[in-house]
C-alpha positions as CSV (number, residue, x, y, z in Angstrom):
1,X,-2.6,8.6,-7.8
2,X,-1.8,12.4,-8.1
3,X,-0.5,14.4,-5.6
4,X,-2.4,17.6,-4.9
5,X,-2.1,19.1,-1.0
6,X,-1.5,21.8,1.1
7,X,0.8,21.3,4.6
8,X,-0.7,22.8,7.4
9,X,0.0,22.9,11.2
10,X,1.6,19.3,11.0
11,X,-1.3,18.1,8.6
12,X,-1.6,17.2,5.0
13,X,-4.7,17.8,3.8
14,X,-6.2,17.2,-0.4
15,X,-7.0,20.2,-2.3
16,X,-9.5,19.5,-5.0
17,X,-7.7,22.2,-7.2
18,X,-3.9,22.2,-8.4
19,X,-2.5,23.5,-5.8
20,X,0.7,26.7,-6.4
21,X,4.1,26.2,-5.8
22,X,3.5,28.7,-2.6
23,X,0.9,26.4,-1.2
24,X,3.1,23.3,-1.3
25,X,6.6,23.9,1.0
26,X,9.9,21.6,1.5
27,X,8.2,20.6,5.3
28,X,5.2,19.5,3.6
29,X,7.0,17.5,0.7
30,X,9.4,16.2,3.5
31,X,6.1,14.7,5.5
32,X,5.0,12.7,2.6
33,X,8.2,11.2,2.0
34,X,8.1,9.7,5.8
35,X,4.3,9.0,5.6
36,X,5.2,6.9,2.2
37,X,7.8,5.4,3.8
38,X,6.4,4.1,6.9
39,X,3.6,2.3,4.8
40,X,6.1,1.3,2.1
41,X,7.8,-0.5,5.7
42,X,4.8,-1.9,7.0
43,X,3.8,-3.3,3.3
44,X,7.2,-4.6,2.9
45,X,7.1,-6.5,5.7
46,X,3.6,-8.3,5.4
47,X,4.4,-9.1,1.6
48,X,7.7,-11.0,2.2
49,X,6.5,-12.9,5.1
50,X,3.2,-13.6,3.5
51,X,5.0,-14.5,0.3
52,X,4.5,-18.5,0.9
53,X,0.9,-17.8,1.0
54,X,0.5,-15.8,-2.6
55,X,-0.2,-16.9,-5.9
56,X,1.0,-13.8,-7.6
57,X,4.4,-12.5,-6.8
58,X,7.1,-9.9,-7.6
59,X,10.5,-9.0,-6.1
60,X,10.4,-7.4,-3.1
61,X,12.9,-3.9,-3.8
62,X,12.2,-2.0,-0.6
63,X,12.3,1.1,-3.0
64,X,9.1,3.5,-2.8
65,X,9.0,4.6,-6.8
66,X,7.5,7.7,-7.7
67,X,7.2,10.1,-11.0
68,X,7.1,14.1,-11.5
69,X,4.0,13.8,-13.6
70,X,2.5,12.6,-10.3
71,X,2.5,15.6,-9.1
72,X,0.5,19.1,-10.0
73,X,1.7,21.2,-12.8
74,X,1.8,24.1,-9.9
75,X,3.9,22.5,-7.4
76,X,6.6,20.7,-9.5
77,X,9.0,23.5,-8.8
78,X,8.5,22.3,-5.3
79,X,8.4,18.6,-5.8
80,X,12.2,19.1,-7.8
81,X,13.4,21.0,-5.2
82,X,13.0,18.3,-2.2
83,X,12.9,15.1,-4.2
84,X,15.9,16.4,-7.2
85,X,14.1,14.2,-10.2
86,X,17.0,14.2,-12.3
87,X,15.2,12.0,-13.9
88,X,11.4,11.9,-14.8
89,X,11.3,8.5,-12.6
90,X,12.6,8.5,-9.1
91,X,13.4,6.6,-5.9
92,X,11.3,8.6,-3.3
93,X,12.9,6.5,0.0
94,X,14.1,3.4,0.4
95,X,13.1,0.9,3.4
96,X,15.2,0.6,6.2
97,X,17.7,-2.8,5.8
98,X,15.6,-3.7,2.8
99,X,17.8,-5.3,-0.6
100,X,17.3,-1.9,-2.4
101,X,19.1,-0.4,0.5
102,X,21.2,-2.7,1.1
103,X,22.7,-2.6,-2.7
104,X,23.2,0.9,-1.8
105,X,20.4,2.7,-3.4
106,X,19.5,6.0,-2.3
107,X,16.7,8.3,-1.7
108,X,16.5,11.1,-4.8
109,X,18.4,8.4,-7.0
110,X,17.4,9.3,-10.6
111,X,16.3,5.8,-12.2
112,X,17.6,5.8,-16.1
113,X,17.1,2.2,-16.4
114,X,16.3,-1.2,-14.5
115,X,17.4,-5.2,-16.1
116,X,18.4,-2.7,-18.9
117,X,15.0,-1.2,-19.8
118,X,14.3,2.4,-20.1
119,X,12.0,4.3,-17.6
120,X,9.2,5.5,-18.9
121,X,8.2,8.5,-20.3
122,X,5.0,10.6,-19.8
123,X,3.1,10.9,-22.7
124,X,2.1,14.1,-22.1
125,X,4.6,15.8,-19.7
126,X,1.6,18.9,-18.6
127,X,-0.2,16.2,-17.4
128,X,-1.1,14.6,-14.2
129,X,-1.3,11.6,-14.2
130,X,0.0,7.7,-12.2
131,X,0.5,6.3,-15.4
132,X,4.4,6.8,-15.7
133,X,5.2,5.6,-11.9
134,X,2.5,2.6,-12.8
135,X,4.7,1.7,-16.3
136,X,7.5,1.9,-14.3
137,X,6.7,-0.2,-11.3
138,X,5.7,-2.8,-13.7
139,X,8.5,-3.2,-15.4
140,X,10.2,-4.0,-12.1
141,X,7.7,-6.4,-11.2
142,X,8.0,-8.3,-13.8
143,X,11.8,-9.4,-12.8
144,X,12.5,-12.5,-11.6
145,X,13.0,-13.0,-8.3
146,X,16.2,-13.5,-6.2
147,X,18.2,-12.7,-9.1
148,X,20.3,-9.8,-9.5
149,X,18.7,-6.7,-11.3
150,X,20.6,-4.0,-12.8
151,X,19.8,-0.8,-11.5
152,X,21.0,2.1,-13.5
153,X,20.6,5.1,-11.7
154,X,21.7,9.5,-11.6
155,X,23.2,10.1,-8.7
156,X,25.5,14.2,-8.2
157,X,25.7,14.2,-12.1
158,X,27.4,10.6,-12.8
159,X,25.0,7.7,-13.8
160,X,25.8,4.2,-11.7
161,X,24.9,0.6,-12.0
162,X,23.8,-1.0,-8.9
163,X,23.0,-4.6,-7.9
164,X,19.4,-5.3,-6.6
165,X,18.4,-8.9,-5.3
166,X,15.1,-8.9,-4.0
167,X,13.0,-11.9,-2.5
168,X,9.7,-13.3,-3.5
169,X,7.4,-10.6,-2.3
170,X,3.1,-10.8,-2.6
171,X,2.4,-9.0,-5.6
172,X,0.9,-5.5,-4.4
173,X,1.8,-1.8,-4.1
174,X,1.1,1.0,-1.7
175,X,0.2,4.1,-1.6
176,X,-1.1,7.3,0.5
177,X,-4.1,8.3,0.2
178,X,-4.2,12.3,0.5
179,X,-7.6,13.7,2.1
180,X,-9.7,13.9,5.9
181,X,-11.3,10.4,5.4
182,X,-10.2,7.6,7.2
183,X,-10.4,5.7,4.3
184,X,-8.9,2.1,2.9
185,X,-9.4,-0.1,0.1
186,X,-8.3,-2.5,-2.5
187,X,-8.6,-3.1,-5.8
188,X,-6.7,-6.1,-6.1
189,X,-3.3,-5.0,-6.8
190,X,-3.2,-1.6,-5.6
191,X,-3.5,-1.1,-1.7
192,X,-4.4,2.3,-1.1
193,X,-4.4,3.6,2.9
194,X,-5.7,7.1,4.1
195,X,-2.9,9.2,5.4
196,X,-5.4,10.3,8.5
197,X,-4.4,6.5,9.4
198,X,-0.4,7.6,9.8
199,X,-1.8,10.8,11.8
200,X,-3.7,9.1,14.8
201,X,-1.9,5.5,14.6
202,X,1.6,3.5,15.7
203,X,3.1,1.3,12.7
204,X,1.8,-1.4,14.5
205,X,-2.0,-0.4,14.6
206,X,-1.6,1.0,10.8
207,X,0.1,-2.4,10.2
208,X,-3.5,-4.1,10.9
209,X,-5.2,-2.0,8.8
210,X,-2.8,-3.2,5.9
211,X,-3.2,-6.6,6.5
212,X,-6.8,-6.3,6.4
213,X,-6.2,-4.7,2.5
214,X,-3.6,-7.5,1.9
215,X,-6.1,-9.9,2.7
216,X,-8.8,-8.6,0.6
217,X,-5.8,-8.9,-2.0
218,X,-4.7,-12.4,-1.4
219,X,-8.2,-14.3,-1.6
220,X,-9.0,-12.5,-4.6
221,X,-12.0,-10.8,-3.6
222,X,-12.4,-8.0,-5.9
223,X,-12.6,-10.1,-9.1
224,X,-15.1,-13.2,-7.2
225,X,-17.1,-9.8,-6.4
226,X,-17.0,-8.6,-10.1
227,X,-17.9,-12.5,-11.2
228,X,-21.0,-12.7,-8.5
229,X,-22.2,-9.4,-10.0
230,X,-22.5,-7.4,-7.0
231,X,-23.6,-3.5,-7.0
232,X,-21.3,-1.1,-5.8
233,X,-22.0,2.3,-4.5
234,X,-25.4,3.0,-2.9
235,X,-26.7,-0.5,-4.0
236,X,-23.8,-1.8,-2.1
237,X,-25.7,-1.4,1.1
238,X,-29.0,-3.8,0.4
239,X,-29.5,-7.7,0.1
240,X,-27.4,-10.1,-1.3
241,X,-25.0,-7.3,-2.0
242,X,-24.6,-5.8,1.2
243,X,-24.3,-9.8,2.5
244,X,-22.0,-10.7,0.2
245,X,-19.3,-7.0,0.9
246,X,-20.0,-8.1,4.3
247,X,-18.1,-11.7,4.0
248,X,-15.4,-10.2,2.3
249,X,-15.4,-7.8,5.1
250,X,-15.3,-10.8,7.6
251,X,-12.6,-13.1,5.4
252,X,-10.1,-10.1,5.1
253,X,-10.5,-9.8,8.8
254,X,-9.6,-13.7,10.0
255,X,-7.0,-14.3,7.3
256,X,-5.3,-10.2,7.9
257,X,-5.0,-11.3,11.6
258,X,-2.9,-14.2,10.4
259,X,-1.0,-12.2,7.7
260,X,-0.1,-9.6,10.9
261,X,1.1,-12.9,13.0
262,X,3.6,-14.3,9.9
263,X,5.3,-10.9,9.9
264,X,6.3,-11.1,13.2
265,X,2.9,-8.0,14.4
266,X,0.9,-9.4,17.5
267,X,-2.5,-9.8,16.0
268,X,-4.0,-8.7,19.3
269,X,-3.3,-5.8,18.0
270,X,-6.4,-5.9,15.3
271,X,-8.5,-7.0,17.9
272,X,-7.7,-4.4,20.3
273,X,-7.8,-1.9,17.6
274,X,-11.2,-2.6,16.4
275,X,-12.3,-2.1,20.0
276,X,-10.7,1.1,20.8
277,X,-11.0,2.8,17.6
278,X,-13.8,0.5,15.3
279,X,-16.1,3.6,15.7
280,X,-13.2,6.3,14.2
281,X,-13.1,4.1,11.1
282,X,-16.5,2.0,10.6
283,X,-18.2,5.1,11.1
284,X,-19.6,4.0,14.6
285,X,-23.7,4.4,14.3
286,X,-23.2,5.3,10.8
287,X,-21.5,2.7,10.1
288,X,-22.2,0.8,6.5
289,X,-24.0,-2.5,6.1
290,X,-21.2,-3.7,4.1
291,X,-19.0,-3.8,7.0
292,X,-19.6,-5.8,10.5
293,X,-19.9,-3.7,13.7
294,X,-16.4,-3.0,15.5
295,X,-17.2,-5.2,18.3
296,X,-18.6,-8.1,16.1
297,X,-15.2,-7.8,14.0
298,X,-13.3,-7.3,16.9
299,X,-15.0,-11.0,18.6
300,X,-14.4,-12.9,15.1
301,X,-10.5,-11.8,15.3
302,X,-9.6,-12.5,18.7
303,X,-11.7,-15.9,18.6
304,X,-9.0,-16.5,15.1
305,X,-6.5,-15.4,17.0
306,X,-6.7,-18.2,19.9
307,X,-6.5,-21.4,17.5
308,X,-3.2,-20.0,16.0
309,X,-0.4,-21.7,17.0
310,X,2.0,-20.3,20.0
311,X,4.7,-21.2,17.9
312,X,5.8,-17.7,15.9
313,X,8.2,-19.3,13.5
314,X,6.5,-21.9,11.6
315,X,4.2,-19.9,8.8
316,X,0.5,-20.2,10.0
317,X,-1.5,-20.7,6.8
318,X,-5.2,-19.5,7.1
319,X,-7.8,-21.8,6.2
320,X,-9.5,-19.2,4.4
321,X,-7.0,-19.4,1.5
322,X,-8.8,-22.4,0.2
323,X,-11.8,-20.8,-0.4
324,X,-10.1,-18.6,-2.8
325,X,-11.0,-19.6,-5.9
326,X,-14.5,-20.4,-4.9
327,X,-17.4,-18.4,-6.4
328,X,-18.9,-16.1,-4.1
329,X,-22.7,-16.7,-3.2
């Protein structure tokens, strides 16, 4: 995802054009860093718990990655001057007590190379563009887990090697999403949460939210929707479409519940956010036929809730997860 925005009165709000170095101030650069963080926190959390429950996994760094071609042409004078980029790829923030910080990486740490493989480069440095923080982030992903990984990173001038051990994690990543919608999705690898969400919400609220994605994540739902040839956009809404985005809906909601619970959130949580706030995100009277009302997901949760088990330290295992690799009809 670029990053395009303008900072104003405590708010980041998208621009739809590049937006000028004026536009774009330390404060405002400074607010995305803690917005990133606090999801990179949340996200962290749920996929290490949760890591039992995945198929696909990754180590778990604790290090929010990001790349200067992410951001606009325009405001890269900007983005250098709070974030450094001594080198094209960079460590943005690192969570709090997780391994990246505890191996001693810091925030603005250039990243030259990790297990001994370059960073990427972007292939064309004018552009915009996710690709070099996505090339990146995959080479990290595809280290083993719980074994030591060479960092090599730029650091006041002098390059350093630093030791990163990282549990089993859920394979996923996060991201902000920039822009007034209250808005969140994903695609299957990439969970993507609207920064509105940040604005209005404790961790622990936002943290249900994130589940909910995780969940959509962990039973697989994008691809059984792509194999049950379902219509997205405005045909999303009718028949056996609308039915079928609906159960997904409902799944994500039972099994996120449970993902919130292994991570040591009270699930209550979902159910009482759905209640107070369902109509701020389901759009209320509006809402789509893809997605149950507030109060019916609200009901489903809190009725998932009461059969899990008091007992916070055993790993509850949603029943849902079997139905994962069953077609979708």
């Amino acid at each position: 995802m670029k990053r395009s925005f303008l900072f104003a009165a405590g708010t980041l709000i998208a621009v739809a054009a590049p937006a000028s170095a004026q536009q774009i101030d330390a404060a405002g650069y400074e607010a995305l860093r803690g917005i990133d963080l606090r999801l990179a926190t949340i996200g962290h959390r749920l996929v290490t718990a949760n890591a039992p429950l995945c198929r696909d996994l990754q180590p778990a760094t604790g290090a929010v990655v990001h790349a200067i071609d992410q951001y606009d042409t325009g405001s890269r004078v900007a983005a250098r001057q709070v974030f450094a980029f001594t080198t094209t790829v960079s460590i943005e923030g690192v969570v709090p007590d997780g391994p990246a910080a505890k191996a001693g990486l810091l925030a603005n740490d250039g990243i030259v190379a990790v297990a001994d493989r370059p960073m990427p480069t972007p292939a064309d440095p004018k552009a915009t563009s996710a690709a070099t923080r996505d090339a990146a982030l995959a080479i990290i992903a595809a280290q083993p887990v719980g074994t030591p990984m060479r960092w090599r990173v730029s650091r006041g001038g002098a390059e350093r090697t630093l030791a990163v051990t990282a549990p089993a994690g859920c394979r996923s990543s996060f991201e902000v999403m920039l822009g007034p919608k209250m808005e969140a999705s994903s695609d299957g690898r990439v969970i993507q949460i609207g920064v509105r969400f940040f604005e209005r919400y404790t961790d622990e609220q936002v943290a249900a939210v994130v589940a909910h994605e995780l969940a959509h994540t962990i039973l697989r739902h994008r691809s059984r929707l792509e194999a049950a040839g379902v219509k997205w956009g405005l045909l999303a809404e009718f028949g056996r479409n609308g039915r079928l985005f609906r159960r997904t809906e409902e799944e994500a909601d039972l099994v996120g519940a449970a993902l919130m619970r292994n991570a040591g959130y009270d699930p209550q949580v979902a159910v009482q956010f759905w209640r107070d706030h369902g109509g701020d995100v389901d759009g209320g009277l509006f809402r789509s036929r893809t997605h149950p009302s507030s109060r019916a997901r609200a009901d489903a949760i809190a009725a998932e809730v009461a059969k899990m088990p008091a007992d916070r330290v055993t790993l509850y295992r949603p029943p849902l997860l079997d139905t994962r690799d069953q077609p979708l009809s």
